[in-house]
N, CA, C and O atoms as a GROMACS GRO file, in nm:
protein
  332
    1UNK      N    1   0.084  -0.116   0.000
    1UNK     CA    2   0.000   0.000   0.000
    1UNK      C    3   0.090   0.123   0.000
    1UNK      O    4   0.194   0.110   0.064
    2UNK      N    5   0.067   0.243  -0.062
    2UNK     CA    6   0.140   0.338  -0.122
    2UNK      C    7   0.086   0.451  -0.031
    2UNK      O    8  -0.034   0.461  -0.004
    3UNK      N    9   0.178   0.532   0.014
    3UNK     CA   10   0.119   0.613   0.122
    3UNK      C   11   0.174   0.764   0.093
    3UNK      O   12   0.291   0.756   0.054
    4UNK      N   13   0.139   0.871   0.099
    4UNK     CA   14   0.224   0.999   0.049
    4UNK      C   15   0.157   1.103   0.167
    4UNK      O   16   0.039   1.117   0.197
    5UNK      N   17   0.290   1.180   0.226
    5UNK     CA   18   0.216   1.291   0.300
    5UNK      C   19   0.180   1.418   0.214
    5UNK      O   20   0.267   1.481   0.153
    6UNK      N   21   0.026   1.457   0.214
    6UNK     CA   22  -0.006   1.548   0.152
    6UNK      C   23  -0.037   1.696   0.247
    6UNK      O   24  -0.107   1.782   0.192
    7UNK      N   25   0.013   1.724   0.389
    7UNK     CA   26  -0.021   1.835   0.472
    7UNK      C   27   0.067   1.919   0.401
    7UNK      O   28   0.020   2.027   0.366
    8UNK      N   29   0.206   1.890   0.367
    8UNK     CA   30   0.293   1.997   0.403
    8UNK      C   31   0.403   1.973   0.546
    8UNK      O   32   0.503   2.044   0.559
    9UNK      N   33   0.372   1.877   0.633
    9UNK     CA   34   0.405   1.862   0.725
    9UNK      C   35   0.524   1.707   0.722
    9UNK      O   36   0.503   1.617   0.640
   10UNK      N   37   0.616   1.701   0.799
   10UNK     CA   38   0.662   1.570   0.786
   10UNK      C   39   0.553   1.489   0.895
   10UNK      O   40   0.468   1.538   0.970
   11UNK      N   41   0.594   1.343   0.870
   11UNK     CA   42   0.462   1.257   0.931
   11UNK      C   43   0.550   1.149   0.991
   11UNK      O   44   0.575   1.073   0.898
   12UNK      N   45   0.608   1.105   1.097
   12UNK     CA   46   0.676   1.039   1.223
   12UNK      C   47   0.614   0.929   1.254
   12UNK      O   48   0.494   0.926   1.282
   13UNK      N   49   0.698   0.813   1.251
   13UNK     CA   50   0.654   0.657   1.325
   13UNK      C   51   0.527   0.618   1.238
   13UNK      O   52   0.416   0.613   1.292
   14UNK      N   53   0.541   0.597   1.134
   14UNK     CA   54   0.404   0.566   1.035
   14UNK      C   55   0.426   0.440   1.036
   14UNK      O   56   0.539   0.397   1.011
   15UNK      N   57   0.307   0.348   1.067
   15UNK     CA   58   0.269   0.218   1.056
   15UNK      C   59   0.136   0.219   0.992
   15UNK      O   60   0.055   0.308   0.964
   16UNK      N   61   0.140   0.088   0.977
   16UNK     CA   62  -0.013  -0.024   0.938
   16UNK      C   63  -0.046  -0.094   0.964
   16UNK      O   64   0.011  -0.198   0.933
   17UNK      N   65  -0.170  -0.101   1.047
   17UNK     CA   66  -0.249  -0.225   1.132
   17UNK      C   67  -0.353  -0.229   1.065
   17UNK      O   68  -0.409  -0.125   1.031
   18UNK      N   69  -0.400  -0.352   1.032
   18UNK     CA   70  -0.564  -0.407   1.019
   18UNK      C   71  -0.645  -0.412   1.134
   18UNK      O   72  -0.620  -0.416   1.254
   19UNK      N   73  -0.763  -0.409   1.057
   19UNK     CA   74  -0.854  -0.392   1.204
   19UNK      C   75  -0.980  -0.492   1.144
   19UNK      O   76  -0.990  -0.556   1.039
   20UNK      N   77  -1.068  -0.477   1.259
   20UNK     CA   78  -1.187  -0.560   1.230
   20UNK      C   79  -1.141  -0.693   1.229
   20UNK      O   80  -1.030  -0.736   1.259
   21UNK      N   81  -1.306  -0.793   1.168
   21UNK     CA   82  -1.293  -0.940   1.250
   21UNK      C   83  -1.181  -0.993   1.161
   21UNK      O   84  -1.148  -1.103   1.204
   22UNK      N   85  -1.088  -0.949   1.022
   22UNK     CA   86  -1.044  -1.015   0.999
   22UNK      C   87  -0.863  -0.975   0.961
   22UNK      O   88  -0.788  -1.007   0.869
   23UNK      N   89  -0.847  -0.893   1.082
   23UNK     CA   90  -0.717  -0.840   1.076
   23UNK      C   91  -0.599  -0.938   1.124
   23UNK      O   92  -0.480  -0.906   1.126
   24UNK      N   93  -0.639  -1.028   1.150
   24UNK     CA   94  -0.516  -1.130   1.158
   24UNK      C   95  -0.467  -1.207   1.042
   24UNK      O   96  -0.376  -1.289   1.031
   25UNK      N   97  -0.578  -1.143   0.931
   25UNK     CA   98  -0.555  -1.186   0.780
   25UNK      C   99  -0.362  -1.117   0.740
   25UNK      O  100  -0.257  -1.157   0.691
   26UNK      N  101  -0.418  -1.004   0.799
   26UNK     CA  102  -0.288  -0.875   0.714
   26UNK      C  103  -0.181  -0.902   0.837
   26UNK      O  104  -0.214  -0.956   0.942
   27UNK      N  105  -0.052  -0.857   0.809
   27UNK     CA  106   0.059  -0.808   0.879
   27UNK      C  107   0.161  -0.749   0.832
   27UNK      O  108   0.209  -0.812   0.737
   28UNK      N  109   0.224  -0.637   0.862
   28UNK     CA  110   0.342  -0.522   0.863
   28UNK      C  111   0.407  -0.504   0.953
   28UNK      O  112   0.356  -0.499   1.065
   29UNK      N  113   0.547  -0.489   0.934
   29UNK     CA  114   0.592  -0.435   1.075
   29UNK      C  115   0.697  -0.323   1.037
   29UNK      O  116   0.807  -0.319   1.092
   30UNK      N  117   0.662  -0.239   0.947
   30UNK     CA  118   0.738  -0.106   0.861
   30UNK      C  119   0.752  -0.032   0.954
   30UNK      O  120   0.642  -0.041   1.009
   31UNK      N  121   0.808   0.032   1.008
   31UNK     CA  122   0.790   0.201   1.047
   31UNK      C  123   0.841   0.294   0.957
   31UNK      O  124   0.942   0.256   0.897
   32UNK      N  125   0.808   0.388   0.935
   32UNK     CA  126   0.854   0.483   0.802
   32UNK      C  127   0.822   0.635   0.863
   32UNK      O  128   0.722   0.660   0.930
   33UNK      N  129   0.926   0.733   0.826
   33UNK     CA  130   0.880   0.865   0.860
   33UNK      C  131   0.912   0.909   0.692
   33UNK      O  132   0.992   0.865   0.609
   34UNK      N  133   0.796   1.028   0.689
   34UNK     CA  134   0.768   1.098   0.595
   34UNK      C  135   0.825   1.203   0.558
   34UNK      O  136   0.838   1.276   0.656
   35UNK      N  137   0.868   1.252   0.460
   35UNK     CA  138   0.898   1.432   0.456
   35UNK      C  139   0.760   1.477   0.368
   35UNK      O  140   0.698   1.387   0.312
   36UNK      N  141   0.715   1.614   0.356
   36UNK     CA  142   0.645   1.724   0.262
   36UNK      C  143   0.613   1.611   0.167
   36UNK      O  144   0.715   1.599   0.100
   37UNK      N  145   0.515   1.514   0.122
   37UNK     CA  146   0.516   1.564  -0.057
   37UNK      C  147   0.578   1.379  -0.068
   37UNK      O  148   0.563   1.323  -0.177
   38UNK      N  149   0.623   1.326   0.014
   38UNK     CA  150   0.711   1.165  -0.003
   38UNK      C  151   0.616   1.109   0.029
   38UNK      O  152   0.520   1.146   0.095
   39UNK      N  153   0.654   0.965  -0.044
   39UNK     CA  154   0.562   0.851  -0.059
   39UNK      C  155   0.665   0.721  -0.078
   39UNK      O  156   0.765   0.699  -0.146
   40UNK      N  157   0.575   0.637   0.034
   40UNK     CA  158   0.669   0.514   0.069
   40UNK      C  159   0.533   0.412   0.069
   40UNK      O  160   0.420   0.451   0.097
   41UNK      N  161   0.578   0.238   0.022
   41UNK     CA  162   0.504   0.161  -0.002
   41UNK      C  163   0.524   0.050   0.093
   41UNK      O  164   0.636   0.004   0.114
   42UNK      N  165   0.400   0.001   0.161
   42UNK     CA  166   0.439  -0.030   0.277
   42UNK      C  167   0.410  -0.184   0.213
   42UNK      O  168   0.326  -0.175   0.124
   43UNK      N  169   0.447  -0.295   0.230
   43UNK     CA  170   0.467  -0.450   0.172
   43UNK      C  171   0.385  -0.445   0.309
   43UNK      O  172   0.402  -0.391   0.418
   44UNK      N  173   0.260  -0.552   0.233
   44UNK     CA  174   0.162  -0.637   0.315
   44UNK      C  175   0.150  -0.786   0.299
   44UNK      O  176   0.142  -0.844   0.190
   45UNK      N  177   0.151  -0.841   0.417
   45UNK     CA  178   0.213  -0.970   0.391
   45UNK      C  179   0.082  -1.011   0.459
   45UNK      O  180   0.043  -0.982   0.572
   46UNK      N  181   0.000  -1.113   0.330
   46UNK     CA  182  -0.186  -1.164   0.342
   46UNK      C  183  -0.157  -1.283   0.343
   46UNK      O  184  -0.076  -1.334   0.265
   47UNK      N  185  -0.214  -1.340   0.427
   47UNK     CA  186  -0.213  -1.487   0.467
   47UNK      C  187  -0.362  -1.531   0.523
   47UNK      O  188  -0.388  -1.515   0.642
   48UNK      N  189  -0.452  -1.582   0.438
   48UNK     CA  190  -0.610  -1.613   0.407
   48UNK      C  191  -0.589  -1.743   0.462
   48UNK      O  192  -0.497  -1.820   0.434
   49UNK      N  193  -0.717  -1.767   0.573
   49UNK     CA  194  -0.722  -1.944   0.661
   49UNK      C  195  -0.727  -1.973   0.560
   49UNK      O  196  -0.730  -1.896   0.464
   50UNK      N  197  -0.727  -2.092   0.557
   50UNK     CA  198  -0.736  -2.250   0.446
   50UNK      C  199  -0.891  -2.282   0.451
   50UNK      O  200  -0.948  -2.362   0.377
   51UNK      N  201  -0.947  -2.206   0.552
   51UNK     CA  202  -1.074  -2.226   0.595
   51UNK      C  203  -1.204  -2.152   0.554
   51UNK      O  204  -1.325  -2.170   0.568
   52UNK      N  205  -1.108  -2.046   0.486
   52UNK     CA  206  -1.229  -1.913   0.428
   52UNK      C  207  -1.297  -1.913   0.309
   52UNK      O  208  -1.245  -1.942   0.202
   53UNK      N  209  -1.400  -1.885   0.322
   53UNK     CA  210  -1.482  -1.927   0.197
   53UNK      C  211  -1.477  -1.806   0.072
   53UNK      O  212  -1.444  -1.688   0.074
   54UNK      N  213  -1.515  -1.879  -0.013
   54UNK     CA  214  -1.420  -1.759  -0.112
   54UNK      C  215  -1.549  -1.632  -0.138
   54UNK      O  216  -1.658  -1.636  -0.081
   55UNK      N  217  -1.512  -1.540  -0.220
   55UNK     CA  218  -1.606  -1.453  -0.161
   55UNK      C  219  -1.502  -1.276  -0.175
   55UNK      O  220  -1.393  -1.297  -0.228
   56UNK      N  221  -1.519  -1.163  -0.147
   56UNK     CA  222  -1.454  -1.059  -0.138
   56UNK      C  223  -1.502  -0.969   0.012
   56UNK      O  224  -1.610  -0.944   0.066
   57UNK      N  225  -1.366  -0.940   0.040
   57UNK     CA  226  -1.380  -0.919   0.221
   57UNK      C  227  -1.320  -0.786   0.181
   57UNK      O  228  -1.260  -0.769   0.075
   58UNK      N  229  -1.345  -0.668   0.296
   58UNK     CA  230  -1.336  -0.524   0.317
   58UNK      C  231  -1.260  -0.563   0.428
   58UNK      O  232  -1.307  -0.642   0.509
   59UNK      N  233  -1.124  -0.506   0.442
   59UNK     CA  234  -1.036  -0.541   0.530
   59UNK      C  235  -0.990  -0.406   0.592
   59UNK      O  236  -0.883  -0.364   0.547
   60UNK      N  237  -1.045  -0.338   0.679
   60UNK     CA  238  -0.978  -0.151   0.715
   60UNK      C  239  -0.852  -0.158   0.775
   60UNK      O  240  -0.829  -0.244   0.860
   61UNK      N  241  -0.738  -0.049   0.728
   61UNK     CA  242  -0.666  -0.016   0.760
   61UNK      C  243  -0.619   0.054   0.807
   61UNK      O  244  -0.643   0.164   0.759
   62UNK      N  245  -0.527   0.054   0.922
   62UNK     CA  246  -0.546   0.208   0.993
   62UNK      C  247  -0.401   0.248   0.950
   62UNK      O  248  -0.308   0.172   0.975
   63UNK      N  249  -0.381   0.372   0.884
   63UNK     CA  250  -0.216   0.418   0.902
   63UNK      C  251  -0.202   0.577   1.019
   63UNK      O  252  -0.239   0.693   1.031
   64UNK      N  253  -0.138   0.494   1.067
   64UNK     CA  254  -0.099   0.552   1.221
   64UNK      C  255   0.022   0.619   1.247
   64UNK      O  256   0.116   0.545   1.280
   65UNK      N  257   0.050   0.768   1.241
   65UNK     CA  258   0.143   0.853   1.252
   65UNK      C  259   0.200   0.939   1.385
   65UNK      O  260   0.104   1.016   1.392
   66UNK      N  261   0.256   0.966   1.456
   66UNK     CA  262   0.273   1.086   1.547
   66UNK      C  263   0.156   1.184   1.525
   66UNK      O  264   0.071   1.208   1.610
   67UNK      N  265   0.161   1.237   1.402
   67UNK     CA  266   0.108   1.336   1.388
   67UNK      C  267  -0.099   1.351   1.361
   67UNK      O  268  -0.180   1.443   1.370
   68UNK      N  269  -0.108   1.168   1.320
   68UNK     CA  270  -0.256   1.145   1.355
   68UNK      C  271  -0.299   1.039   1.280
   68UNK      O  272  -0.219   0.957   1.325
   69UNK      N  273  -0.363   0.976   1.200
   69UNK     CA  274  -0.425   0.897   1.163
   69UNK      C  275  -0.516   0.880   1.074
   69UNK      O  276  -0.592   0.978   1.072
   70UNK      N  277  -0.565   0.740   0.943
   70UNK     CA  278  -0.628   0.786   0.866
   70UNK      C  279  -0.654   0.578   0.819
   70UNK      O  280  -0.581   0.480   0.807
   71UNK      N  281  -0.783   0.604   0.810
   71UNK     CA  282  -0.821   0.447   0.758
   71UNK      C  283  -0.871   0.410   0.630
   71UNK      O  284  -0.972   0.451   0.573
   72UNK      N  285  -0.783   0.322   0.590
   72UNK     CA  286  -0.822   0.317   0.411
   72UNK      C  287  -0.871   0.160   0.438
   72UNK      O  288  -0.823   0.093   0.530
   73UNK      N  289  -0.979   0.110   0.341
   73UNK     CA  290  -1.029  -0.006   0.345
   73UNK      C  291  -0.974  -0.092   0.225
   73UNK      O  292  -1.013  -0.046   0.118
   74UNK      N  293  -0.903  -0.190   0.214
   74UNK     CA  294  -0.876  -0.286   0.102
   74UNK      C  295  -0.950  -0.396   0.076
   74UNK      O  296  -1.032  -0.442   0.156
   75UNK      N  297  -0.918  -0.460  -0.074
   75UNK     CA  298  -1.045  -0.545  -0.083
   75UNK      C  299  -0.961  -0.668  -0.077
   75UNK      O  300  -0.845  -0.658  -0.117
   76UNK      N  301  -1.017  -0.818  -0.017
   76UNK     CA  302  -0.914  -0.918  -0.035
   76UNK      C  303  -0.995  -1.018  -0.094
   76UNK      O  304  -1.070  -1.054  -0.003
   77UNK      N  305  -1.030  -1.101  -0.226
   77UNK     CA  306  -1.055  -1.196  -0.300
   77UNK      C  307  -1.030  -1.326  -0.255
   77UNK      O  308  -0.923  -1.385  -0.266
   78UNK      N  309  -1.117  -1.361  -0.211
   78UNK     CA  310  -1.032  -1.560  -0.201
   78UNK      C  311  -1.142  -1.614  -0.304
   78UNK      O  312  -1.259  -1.581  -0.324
   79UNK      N  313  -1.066  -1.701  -0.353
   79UNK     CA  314  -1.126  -1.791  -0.450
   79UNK      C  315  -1.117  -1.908  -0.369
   79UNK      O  316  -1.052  -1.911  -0.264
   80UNK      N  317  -1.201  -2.034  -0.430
   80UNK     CA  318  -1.176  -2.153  -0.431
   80UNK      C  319  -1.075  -2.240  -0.452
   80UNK      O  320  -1.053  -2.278  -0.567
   81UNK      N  321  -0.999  -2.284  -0.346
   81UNK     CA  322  -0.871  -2.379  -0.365
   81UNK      C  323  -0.852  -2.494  -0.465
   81UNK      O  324  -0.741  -2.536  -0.499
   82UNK      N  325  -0.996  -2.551  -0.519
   82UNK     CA  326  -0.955  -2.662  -0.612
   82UNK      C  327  -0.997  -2.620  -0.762
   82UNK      O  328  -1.103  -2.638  -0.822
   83UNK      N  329  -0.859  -2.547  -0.809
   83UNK     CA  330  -0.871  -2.546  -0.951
   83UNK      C  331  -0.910  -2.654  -1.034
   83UNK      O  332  -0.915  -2.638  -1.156
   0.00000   0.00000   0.00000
């Protein structure tokens, strides 16, 4: 996920946590600080039970700064395991 500070401001200790029932889907463990105007891509590492039925899930994200916070929702696809 691609992240850019647009205040004007630099943006300190920036992470990404999932939230909701199925945030143990996602994991990151980036920290990244920002300058004015920069954009850094944070690698999400998705790991779907063996158990989930296929279907398209709304997964919210929170990116979490010093300076405050902002939640973007991603979409995650599981298909059916037996091609």
């Amino acid at each position: 996920m691609e992240i850019r500070s647009r205040e004007g401001i630099f943006l300190n200790k920036c992470t990404i946590k999932a939230e909701g029932d199925k945030a143990s889907w996602i994991s990151n463990t980036q920290v990244e600080g920002l300058s004015p105007g920069e954009k850094f891509v944070y690698n999400l590492e998705i790991a779907v039970p063996d158990n989930s039925k296929p279907g398209n899930y709304l997964i919210p994200l929170e990116i979490q700064c010093d300076e405050g916070s902002a939640v973007k929702n991603i979409e995650v696809t599981v298909y059916r395991n037996n091609f």
